[in-house]
N, C-alpha and C positions, 0 to 999 in steps of 0.2 A: 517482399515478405508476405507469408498468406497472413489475411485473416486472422485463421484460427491461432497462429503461434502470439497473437493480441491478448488474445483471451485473458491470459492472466494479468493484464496491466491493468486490463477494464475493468475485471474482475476487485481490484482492491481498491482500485477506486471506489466505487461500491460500495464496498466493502467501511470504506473508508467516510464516505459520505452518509452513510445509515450510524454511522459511529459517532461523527458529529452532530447528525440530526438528533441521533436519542441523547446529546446532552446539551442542544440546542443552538449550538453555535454557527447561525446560518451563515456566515460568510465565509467557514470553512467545507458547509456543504459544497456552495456553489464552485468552491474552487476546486474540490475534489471532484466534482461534475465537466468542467469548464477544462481542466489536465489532458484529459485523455484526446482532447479534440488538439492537442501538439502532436498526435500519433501521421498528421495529414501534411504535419510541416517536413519534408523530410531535410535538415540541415541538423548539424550537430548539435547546437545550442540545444533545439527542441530535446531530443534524443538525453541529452545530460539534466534538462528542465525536468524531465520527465522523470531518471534516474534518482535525479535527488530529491525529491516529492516520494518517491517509494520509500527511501531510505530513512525520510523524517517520518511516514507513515508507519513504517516497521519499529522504531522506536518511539513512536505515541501508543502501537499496540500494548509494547516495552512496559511502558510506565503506567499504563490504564490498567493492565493487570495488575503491579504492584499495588497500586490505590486499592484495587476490589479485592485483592487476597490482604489486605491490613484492616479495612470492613471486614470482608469474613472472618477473620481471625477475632478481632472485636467482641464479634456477634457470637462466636465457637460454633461458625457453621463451618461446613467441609469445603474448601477450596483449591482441593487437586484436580477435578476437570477443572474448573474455571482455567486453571494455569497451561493442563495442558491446553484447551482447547485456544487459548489466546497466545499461546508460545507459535503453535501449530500457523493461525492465520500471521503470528508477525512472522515465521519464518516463508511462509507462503509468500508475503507483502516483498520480502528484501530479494530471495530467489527472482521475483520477476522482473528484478534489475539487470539479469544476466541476458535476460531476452536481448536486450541490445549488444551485447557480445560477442551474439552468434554472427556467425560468417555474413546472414544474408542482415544481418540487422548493423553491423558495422559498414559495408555495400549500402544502403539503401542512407542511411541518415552518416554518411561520408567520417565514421570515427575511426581514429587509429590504433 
């Protein structure tokens, strides 16, 4: 598999590790950091380890939004980008579970 079809995995990681940095929970930085380095293991467990860290990532997006749109609402500030913009990265997060789906990603980390 290249490279580049990674990108999104790394990407929410990321993504996902600046998330918990700005509400300070360093041991889920480092774990969102510490994930992506399963991309070198190529055996299934890794590949589904991998999977399901997206999948809990995409609904902590889920729920982080709800929390900031019941603040905004609170406050009667406007919270329709907030929603889209976090709907948008949790669905960015779960899609790149399919990465391992594709033909050369199922081949390489041996899943059926």
């Amino acid at each position: 598999m290249k490279f580049y079809k990674l990108i999104p995995v790394i990407f929410s990681f990321l993504l996902l590790a600046a998330h918990f940095s700005r509400l300070g929970i360093t041991f889920l930085v480092i774990s969102a950091l510490i994930i992506p380095f399963l991309l070198f293991i190529k055996k299934a467990w890794a590949a589904r380890t991998i999977q399901l860290a997206l999948i809990a990532g995409a609904v902590e997006w889920i729920r982080i939004m709800f929390v900031y749109i019941n603040i905004r609402k609170e406050t009667e500030q406007d919270w329709t980008k907030l929603a889209v913009i976090l709907s948008v990265v949790s669905l960015f997060t779960l899609l790149s579970v399919l990465i391992f789906q594709s033909k050369s990603g199922k081949k390489i980390y041996k899943l059926k």
